[in-house]
C-alpha positions as CSV (number, residue, x, y, z in Angstrom):
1,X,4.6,-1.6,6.7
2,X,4.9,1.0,9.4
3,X,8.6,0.3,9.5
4,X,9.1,1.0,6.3
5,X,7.2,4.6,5.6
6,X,9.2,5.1,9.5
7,X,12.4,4.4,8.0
8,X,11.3,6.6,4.6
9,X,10.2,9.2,6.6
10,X,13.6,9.0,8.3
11,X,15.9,9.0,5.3
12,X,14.2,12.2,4.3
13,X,15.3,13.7,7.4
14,X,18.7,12.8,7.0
15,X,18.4,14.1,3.6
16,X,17.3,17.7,4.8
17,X,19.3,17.8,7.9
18,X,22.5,16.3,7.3
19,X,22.8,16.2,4.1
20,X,21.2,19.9,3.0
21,X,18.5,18.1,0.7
22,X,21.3,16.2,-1.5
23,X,20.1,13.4,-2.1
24,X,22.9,11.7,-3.7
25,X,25.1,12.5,-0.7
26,X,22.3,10.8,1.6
27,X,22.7,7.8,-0.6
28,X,26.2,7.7,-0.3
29,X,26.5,7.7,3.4
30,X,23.8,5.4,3.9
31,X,25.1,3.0,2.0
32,X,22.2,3.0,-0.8
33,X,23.1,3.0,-4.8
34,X,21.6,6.6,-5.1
35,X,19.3,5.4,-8.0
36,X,17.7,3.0,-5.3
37,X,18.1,5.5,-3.5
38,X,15.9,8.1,-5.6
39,X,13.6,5.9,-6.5
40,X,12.5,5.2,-3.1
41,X,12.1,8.9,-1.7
42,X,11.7,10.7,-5.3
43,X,9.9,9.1,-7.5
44,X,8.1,6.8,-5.2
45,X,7.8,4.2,-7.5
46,X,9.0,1.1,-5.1
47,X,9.3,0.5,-1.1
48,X,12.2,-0.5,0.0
49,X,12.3,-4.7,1.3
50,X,13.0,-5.3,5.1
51,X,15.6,-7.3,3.4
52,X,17.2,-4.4,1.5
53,X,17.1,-2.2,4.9
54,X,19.0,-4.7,6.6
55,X,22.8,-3.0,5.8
56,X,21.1,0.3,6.3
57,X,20.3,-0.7,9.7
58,X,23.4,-2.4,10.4
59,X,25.7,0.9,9.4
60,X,23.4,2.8,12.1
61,X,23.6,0.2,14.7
62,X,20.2,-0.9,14.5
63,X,19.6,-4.8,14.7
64,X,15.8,-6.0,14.0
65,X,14.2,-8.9,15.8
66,X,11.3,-10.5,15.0
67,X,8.6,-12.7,16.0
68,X,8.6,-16.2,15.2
69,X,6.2,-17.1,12.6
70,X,6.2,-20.5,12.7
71,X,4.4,-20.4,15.7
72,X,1.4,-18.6,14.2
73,X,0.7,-20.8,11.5
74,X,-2.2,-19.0,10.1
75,X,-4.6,-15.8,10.5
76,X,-8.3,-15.5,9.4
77,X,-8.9,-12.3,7.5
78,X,-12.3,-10.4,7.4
79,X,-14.1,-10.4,4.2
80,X,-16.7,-8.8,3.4
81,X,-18.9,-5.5,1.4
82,X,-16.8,-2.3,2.0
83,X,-18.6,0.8,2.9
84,X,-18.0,3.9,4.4
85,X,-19.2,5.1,8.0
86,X,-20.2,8.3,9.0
87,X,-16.9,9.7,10.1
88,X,-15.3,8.4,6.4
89,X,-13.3,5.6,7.9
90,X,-14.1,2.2,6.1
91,X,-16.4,-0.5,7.3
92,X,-17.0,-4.2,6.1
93,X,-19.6,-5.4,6.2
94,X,-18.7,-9.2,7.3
95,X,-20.3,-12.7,5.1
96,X,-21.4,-14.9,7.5
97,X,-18.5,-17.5,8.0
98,X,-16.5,-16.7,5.3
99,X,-13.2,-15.5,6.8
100,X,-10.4,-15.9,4.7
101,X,-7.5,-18.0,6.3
102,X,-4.0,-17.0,5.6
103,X,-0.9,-18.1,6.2
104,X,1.2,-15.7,8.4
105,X,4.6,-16.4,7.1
106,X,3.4,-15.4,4.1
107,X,1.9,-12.2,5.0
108,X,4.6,-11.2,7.6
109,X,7.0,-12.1,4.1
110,X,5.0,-9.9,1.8
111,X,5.2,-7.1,4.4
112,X,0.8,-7.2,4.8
113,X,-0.5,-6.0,8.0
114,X,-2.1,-9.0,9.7
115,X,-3.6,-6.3,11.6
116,X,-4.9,-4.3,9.0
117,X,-5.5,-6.9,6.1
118,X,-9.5,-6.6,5.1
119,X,-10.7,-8.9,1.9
120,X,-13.2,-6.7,0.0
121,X,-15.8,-7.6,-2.5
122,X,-15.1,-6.3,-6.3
123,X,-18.5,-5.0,-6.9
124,X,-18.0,-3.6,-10.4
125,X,-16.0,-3.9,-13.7
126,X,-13.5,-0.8,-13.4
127,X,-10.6,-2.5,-12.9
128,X,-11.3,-5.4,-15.5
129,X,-10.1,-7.9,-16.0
130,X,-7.6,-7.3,-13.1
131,X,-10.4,-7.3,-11.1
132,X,-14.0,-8.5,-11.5
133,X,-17.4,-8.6,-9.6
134,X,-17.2,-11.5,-7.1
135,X,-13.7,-11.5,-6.9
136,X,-12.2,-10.6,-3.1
137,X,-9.4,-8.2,-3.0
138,X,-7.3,-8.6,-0.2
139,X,-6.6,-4.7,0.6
140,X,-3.4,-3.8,3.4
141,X,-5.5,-0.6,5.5
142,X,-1.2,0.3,6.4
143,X,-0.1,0.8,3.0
144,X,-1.2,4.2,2.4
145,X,2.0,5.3,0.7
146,X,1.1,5.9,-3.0
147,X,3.4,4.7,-5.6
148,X,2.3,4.9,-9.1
149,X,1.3,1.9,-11.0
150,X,0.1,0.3,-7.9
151,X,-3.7,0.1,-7.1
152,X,-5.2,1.7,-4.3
153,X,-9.1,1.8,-2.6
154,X,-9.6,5.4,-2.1
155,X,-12.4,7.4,-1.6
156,X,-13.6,10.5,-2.8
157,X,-17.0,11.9,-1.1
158,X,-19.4,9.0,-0.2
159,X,-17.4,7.2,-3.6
160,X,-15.1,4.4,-2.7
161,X,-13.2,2.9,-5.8
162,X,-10.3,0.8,-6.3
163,X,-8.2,2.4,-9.0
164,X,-4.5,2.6,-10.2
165,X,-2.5,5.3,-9.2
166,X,-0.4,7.2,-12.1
167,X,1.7,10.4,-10.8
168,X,1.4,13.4,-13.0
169,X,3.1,16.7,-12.9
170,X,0.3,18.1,-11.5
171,X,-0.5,15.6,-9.2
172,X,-2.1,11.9,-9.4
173,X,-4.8,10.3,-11.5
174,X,-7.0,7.5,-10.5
175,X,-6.6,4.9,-13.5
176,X,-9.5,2.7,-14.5
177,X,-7.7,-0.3,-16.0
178,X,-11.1,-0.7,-18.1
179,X,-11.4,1.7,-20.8
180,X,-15.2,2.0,-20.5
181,X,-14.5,4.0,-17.1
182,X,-13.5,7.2,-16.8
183,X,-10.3,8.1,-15.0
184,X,-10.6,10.5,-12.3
185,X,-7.7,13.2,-12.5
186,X,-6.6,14.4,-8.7
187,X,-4.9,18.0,-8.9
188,X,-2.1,19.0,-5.8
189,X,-4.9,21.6,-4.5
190,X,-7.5,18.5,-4.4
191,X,-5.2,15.6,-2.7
192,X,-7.2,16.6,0.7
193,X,-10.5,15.8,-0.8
194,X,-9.1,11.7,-1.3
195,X,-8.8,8.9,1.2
196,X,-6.4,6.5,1.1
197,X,-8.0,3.2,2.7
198,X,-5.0,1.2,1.5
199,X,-3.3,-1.1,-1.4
200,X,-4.1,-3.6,-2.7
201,X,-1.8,-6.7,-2.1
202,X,-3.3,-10.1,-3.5
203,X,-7.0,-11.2,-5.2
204,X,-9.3,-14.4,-5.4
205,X,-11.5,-15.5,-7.9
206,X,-14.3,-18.0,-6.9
207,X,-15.4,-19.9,-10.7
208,X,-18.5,-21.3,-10.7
């Protein structure tokens, strides 16, 4: 995931520098359909594939290698109550052997940290029927780069909430996907006041 918001922040420097802020001329030189292109660094409605930044890369010079995979097999993920510790960061709170195993190929696919990949468990109905208490959401702690329609754990205060993010013209609000919550509206003057502790990326559901 860090290779990608590198590579974004990147383009945008292009864009400025070379390109005087045209975005459409950035596009062009890169390579990049400019409305790719603009939905990627203006709207911020989708992240760019590894697979999609491979001409990119290979009209700068830039070859990518990586690891082999099939090697790895699988990872165990921690899993566990989220909370938040004194200094804001988040904390889980581990189940006793219940680490999630996951196959690496998978998450290296997906672009998921396997570094950074925390299941958390859904502890109330906001997000219903998305998401429901007991259910584990498998949240990436990279992936802090908000795109709208996508859902998010943030925090707000000693709050933490998994909500879906909608971009406004006056900034973002935090979408309850069940209408019995209230949505939580996030003006451009309050954006320092939220956390982003990552997206989230996959669920389970244990029936009984």
């Amino acid at each position: 995931m860090k290779l990608i918001t590198d590579t974004l922040d990147f383009f945008e420097k292009f864009t400025q520098q070379e390109c005087r802020g045209n975005y459409r001329e950035a596009a062009r030189r890169l390579g990049i359909s400019y409305t790719t292109f603009y939905s990627w660094m203006v709207n911020k409605d989708r992240l760019p594939t590894l697979k999609a930044l491979e001409s990119v890369f290979a009209r700068l010079n830039v070859s990518l290698t990586f690891p082999n995979t099939q090697l790895l097999d699988y990872t165990f993920i921690p899993c566990g109550r989220a909370s938040l510790g004194p200094d804001g960061q988040l904390v889980i709170q581990e189940r006793p052997h219940t680490p999630f195993a996951m196959e690496m190929n998978w998450l290296t696919h997906e672009n998921v940290s396997t570094e950074d990949a925390v299941y958390i468990e859904v502890e109330d109905q906001a997000m219903a029927p998305l998401l429901t208490p007991g259910d584990f959401a498998l949240v990436d702690r990279s992936d802090t780069f908000l795109m709208s329609n996508r859902v998010y754990l943030f925090s707000i205060g000693p709050d933490l909430m998994l909500r879906r993010v909608i971009r406004t013209p006056k900034g973002l609000t935090l979408h309850a996907d069940n209408q019995e919550y209230v949505d939580v509206p996030i003006a451009q003057e309050d954006m320092p006041s939220l956390t982003t502790h990552g997206r989230l990326r996959w669920a389970s559901r244990l029936f009984a």
